[in-house]
C-alpha positions in Angstrom: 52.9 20.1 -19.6 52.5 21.0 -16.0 49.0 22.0 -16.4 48.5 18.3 -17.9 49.5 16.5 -15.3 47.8 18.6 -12.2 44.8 17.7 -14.8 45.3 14.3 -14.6 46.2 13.9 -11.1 42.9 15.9 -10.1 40.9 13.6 -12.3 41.9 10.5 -10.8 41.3 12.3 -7.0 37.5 13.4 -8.5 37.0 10.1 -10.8 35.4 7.1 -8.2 37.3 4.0 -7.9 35.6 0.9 -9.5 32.8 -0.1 -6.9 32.7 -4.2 -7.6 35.1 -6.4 -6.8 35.6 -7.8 -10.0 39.4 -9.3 -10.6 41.3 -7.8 -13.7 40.4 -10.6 -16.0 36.8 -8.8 -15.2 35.4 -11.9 -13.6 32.8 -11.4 -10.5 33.1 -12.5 -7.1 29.8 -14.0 -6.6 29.4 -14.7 -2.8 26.6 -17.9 -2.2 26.4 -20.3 0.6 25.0 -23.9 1.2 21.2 -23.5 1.2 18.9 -26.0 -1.1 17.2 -25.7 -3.4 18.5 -22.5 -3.9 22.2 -22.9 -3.8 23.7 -26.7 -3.6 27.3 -27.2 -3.1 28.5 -30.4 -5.1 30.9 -33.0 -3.7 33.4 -31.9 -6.2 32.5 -28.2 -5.0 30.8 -27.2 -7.8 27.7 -24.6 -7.3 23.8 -25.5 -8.6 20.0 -24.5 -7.4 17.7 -22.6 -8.7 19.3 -19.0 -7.7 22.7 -20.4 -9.0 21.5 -21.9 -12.3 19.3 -18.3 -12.6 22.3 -16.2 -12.3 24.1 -18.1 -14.6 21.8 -17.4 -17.5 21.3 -13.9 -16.5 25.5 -13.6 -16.8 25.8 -15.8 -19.6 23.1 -12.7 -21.9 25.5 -10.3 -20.2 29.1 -12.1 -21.3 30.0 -12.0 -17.8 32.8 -14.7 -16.1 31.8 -15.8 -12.0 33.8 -16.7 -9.5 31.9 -18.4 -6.5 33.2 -17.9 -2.5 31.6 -19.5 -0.2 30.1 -17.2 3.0 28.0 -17.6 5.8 24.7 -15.7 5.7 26.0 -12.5 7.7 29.4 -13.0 6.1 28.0 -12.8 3.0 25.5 -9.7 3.4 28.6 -8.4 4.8 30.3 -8.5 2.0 27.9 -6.8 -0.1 27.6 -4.1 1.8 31.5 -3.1 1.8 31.2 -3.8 -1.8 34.2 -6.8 -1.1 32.2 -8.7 -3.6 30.3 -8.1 -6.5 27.1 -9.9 -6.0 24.8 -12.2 -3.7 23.5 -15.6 -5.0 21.6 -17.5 -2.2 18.4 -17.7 -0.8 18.1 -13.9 -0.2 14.8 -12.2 0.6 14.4 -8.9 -0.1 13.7 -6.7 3.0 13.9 -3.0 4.4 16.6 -3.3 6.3 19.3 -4.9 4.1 18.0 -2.5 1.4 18.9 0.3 3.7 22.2 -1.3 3.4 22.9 -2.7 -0.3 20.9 -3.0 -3.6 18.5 -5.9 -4.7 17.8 -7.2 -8.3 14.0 -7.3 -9.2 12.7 -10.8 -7.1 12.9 -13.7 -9.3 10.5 -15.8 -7.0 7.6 -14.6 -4.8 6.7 -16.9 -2.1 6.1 -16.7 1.6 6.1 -18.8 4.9 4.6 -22.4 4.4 3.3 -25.0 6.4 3.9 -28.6 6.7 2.0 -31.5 7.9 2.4 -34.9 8.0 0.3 -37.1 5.1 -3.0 -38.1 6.7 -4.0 -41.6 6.7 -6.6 -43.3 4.3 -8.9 -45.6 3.8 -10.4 -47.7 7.3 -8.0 -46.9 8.8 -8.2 -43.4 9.2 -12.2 -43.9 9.8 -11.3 -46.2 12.9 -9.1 -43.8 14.4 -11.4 -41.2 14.1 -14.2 -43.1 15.8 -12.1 -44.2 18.8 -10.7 -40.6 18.9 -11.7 -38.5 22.4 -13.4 -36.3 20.8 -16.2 -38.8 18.9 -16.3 -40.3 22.5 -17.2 -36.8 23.9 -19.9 -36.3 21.7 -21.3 -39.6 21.7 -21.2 -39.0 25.6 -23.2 -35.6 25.3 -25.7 -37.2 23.1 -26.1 -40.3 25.6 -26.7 -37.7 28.7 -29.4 -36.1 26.7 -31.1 -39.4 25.7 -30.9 -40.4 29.1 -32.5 -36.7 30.7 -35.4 -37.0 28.4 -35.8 -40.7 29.6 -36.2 -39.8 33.3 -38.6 -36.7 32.6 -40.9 -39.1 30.6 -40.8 -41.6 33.1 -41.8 -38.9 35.9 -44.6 -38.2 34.4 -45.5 -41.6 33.3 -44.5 -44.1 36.1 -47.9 -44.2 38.0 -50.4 -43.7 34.6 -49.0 -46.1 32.2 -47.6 -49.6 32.5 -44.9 -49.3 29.8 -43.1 -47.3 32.1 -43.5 -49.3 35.3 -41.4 -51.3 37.6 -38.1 -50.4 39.7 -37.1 -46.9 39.4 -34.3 -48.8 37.3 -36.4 -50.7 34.4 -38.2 -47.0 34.2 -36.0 -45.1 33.5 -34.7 -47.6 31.2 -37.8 -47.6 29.2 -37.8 -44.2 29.0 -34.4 -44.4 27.7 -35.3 -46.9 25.2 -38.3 -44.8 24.0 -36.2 -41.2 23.7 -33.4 -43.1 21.5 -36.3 -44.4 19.1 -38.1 -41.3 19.2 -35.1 -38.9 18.2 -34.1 -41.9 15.4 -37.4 -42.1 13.9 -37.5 -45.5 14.8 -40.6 -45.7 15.9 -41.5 -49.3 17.1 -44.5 -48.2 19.0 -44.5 -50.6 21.5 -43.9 -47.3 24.1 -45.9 -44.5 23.6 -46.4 -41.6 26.7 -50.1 -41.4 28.1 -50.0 -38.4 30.8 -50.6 -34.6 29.8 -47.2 -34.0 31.5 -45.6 -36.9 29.2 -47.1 -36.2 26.3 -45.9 -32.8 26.4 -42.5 -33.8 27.1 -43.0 -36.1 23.9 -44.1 -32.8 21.6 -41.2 -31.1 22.8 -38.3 -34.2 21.8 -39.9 -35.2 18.4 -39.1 -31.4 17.2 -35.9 -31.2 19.1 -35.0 -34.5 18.1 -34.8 -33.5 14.4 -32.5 -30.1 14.8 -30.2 -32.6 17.1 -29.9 -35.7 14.9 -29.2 -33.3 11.6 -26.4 -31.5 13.8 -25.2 -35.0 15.1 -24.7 -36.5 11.2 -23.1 -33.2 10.6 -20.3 -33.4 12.9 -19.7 -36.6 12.0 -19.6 -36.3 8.4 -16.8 -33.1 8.9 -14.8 -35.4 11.4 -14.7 -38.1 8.6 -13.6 -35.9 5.3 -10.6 -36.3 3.2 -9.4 -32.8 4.7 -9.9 -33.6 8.6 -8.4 -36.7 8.0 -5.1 -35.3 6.6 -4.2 -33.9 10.6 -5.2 -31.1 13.1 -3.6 -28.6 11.1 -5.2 -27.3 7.7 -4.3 -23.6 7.3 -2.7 -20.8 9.5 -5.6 -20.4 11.4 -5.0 -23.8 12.8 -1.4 -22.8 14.3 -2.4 -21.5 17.9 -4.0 -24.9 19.0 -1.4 -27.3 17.7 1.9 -28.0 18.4 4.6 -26.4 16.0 8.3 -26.5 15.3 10.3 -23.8 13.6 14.2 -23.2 13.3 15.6 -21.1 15.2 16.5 -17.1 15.0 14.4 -17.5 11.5 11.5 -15.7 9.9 9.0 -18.0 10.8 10.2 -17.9 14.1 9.9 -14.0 14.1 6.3 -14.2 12.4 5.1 -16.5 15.4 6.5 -14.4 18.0 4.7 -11.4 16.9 1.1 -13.9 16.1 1.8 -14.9 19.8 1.9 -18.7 18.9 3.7 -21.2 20.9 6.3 -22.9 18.9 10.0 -25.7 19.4 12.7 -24.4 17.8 15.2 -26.5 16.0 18.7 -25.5 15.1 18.1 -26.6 11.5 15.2 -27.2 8.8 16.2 -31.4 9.0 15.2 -31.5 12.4 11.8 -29.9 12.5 11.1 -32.2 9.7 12.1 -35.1 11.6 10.4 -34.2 14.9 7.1 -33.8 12.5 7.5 -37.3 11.1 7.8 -38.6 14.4 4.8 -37.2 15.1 6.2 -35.2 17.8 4.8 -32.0 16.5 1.3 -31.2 14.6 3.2 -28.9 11.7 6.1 -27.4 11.2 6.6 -23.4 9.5 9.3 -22.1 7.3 10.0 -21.1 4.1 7.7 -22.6 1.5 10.3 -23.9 -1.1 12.8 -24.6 0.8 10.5 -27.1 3.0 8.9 -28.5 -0.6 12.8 -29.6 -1.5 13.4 -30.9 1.5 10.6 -33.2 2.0 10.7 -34.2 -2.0 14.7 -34.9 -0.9 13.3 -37.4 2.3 10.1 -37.4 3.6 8.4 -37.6 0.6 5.8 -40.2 1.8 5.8 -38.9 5.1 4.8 -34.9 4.7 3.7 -32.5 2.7 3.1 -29.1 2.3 0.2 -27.2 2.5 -1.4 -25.5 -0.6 -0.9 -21.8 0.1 1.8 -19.7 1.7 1.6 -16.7 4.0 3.8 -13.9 4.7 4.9 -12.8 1.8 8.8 -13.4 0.7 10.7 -11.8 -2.0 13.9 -14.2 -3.4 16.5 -11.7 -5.3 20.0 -10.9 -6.0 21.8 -9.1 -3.7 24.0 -6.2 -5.1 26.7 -3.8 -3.5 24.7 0.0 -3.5 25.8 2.1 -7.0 26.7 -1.4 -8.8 27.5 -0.1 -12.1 26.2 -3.8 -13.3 22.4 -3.2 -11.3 20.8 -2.0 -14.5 22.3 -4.9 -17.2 21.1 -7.4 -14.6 17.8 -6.6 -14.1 17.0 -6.2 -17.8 18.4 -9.6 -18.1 17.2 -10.9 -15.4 13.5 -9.6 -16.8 14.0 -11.7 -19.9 14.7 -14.9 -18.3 11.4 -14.6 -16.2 10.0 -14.7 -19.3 11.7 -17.7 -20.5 9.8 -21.1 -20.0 12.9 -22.4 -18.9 12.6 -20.7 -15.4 9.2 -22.9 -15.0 11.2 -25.7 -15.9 13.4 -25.3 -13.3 11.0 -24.2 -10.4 9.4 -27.5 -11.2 12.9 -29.3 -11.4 14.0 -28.8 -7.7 10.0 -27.7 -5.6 7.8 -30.3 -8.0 4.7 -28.9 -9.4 2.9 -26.8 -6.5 -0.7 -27.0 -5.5 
């Protein structure tokens, strides 16, 4: 009898405690925080989003009861890690370092940083502003210069040999301006035409120059005037380090600039980089993808938009406490619902159909 119970008390010393914090009624503690459209506290305090409604199907294959607490992020990751709770639901990405520290389900969404910009202008519009904008007049100002160089050399040559070209130093150069802007056009009136060696050459020299400059003129033009120049200064990531950005604060965008060297505002939250951008304060603002694609669906939906694309890859998963006797069960299930059209259905639901 002795020998029995040594037996049984050196079991329960060799034998591991359970490692969840599951309640007796074997419920899980699900720890989630505020953070749409992933997790979205209800006015009666009720829990949905796309993480939430996931890990409800995932439970519901399993037979498994949740009980949601409300954490902040650290709090939360916290939590996992001293095993306090039995699972993360939130708008996790899957990194090194918290996998040094806890277990992650197989990603359920793979995403990255995106962009957002504010809906370009159409129609006349947008094709005014473009031709009063600086940089048309810079251009136009360059080509203007040029005319007017090629006017003066043809009038040096042709001031004392040819008629066309007389008069004040003034009306000269004029008519020399006047016949380099019909040459380069094509115009052609005739009713100037260069008579000296030294003007005739000049002459040879424009008419083939003429044509690699007009063709490069209607070229720049025609870019500054498409659909996708029109929609703002910012068009891809490559765009970033000449425009003005906005980013919240101690985030991963924030990081991912810092190391590209970009210059960048910080805003305590996602609402007010948003609202700077629509204000017009800042070119473009970078965060996470699908939370930015919620947001502006949610307010700014004729206002912004989000780029086609994403960058820096992100990894959205469950986060588990290390040795989770339930790690296994939920990835298998959580394999069959990314199978399930009802996970596009969703996506769709709260981020819209992406480009």
């Amino acid at each position: 009898m002795r020998q029995l119970t040594l037996l049984a008390l050196l079991a329960l010393l060799v034998v591991p405690w359970p490692l969840t914090a599951a309640d007796d009624s074997g419920t899980l503690t699900v720890a989630t925080r505020h953070v749409p459209p992933f997790a979205i506290k209800g006015e009666d305090g009720s829990w949905h989003g796309i993480s939430i409604e996931l890990w409800r199907a995932v439970a519901d294959r399993l037979g498994l009861e949740s009980r949601f607490q409300e954490m902040g992020l650290k709090e939360m990751l916290t939590a996992v890690e001293r095993k306090e709770v039995d699972a993360a639901v939130a708008a996790l990405t899957i990194t090194s370092e918290r996998e040094k520290q806890m277990d992650f389900t197989h990603p359920f969404l793979i995403t990255g940083l995106g962009i957002a910009v504010p809906i370009g202008s159409a129609g006349w519009l947008a094709v005014i502003q473009r031709f009063v904008s600086p940089a048309f007049f810079k251009v136009t100002a360059a080509l203007l210069g040029l005319l007017l160089l090629v006017g003066i050399l043809v009038w040096f040559f042709e001031q004392r040999h040819n008629a066309q070209f007389g008069g004040t130093p003034t009306e000269g150069i004029g008519s020399g301006l006047w016949w380099s802007a019909v040459t380069m056009t094509t115009v052609g009136y005739g009713d100037k035409a260069p008579q000296s060696l030294g003007g005739r050459v000049v002459a040879l020299v424009w008419m083939f120059a003429s044509i690699i400059i007009i063709s490069s003129f209607t070229a720049a033009i025609a870019t500054a005037l498409t659909v996708g120049e029109l929609g703002g200064k910012v068009q891809g990531k490559e765009d970033l380090a000449r425009a003005r950005i906005a980013t919240v604060a101690d985030s991963t965008s924030a990081k991912y600039l810092t190391d590209e060297h970009i210059d960048f505002r910080t805003k305590p939250d996602l609402q007010g980089a948003l609202d700077a951008l629509a204000r017009g304060t800042v070119d473009a603002v970078v965060y996470d993808a699908p939370i930015m694609r919620y947001q502006i669906r949610q307010q700014f939906i004729d206002q912004l938009r989000v780029l086609p694309g994403s960058f820096e890859r992100q990894d959205y998963g469950f986060a588990l406490p290390s040795e989770s006797p339930h790690r296994e069960s939920i990835n298998q299930s959580l394999l069959e619902s990314l199978c399930d059209p009802a996970l596009e259905d969703l996506l769709i639901r709260f981020l819209g159909k992406t480009d």
